[in-house]
C-alpha positions as CSV (number, residue, x, y, z in Angstrom):
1,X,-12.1,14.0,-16.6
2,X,-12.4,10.3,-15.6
3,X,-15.4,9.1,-13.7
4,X,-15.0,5.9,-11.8
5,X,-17.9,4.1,-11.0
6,X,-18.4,1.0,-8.1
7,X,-20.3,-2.0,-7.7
8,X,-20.6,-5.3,-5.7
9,X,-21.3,-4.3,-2.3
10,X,-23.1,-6.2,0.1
11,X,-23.8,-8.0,3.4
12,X,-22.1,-11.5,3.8
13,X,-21.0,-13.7,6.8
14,X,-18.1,-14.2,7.9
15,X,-15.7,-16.5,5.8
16,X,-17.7,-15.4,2.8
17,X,-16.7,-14.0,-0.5
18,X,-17.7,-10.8,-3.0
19,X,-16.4,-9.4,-6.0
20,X,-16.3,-5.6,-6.6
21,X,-16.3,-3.9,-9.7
22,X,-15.3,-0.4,-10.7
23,X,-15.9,1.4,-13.8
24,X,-13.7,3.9,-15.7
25,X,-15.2,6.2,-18.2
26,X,-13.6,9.8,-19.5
27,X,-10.4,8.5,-21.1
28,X,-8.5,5.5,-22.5
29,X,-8.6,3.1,-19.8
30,X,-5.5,1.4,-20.7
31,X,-3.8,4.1,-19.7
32,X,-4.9,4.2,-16.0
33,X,-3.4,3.1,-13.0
34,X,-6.2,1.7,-10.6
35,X,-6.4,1.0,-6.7
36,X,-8.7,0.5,-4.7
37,X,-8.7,1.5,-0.9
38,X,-11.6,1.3,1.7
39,X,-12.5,3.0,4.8
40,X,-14.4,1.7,8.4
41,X,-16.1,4.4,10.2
42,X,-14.0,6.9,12.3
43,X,-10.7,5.8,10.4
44,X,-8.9,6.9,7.8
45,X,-9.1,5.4,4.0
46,X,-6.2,2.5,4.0
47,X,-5.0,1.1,0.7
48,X,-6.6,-1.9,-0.5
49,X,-5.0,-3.2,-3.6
50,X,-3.4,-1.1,-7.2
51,X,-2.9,-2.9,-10.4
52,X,-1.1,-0.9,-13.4
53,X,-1.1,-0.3,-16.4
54,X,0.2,-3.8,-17.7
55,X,-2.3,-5.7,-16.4
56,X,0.4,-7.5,-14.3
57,X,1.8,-5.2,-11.6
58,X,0.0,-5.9,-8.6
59,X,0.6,-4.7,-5.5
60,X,-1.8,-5.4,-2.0
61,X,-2.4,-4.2,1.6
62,X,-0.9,-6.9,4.2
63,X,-4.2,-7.6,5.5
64,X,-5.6,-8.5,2.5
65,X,-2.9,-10.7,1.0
66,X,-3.7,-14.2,0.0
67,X,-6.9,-13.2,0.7
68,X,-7.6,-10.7,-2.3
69,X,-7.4,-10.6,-5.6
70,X,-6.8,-7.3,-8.2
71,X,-7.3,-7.8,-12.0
72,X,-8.7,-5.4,-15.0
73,X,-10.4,-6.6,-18.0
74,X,-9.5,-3.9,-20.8
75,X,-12.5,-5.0,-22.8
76,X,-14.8,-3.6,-20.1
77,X,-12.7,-1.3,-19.1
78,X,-13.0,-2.6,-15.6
79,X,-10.9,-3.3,-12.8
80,X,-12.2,-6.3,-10.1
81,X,-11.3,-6.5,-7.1
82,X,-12.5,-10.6,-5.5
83,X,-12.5,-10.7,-1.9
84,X,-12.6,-14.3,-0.3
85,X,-12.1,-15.4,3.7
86,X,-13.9,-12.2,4.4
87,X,-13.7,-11.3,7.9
88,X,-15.5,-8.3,10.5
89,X,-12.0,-6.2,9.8
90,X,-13.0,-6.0,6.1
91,X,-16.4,-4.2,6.9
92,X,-15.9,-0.9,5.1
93,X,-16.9,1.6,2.4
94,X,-14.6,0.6,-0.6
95,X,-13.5,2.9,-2.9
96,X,-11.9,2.6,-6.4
97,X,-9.4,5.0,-7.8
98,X,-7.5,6.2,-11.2
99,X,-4.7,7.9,-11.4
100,X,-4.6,10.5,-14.4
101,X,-0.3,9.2,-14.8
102,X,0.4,5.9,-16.7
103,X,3.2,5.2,-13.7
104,X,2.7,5.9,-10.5
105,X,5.7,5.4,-8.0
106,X,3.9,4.6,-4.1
107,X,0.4,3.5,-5.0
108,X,-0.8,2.9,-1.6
109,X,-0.7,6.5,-1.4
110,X,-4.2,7.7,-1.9
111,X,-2.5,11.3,-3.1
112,X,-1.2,9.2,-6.1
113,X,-5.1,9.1,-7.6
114,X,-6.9,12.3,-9.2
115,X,-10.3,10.1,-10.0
116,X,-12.6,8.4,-6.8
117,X,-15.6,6.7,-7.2
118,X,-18.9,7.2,-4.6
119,X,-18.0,4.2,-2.9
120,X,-19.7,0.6,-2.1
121,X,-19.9,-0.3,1.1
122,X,-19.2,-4.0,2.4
123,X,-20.3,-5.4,5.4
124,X,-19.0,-8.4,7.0
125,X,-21.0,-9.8,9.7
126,X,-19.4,-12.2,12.4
């Protein structure tokens, strides 16, 4: 069992940046596949951002690109996720997620990911 674990939530203004922070405890974390994905109220949970196993693939949502940035420090067995030019659309509840496979083929499919964390939620005001 893997428990993922998120941090970094907050209120900021519009244009602003924060950084998020997940957690992965429960087995080798070099080994897991992370994304993170994020969901507004009365919509469904949308794909964020999934870096693998290497460290180097990196793949993002279209709305977040340029914008966002995925990396994972296997020291701290932690995967970041730093926001900048945050705008009202990015208000959300983000969630981090592991995937139990070392490869994972579509991973801005949330079905791809066994492990969820609670959540932090991010709140961009205009």
């Amino acid at each position: 069992q893997v428990r993922v674990v998120e941090s970094g939530g907050g209120l900021v203004q519009a244009g602003g940046s924060l950084r998020l922070s997940c957690t992965a405890s429960g087995r080798t974390f070099s080994s897991l596949p992370m994304g993170w994905f994020r969901q507004a109220p009365g919509k469904e949970r949308l794909f964020v951002a999934y870096i693998g196993v290497n460290g180097v693939t990196t793949d993002y949502a279209d709305s977040v690109k340029g914008r966002f940035t995925i990396s994972r420090d296997g020291a701290k067995n932690t995967v970041d996720l730093q926001m900048n030019s945050l705008t009202p659309e990015d208000t959300a509840v983000y969630y981090c997620a592991a995937s139990r496979n070392s490869q994972i083929w579509y991973p801005s499919h949330s079905a791809q990911y066994e492990y969820w964390g609670q959540g932090t939620q991010v709140t961009v005001s205009s």
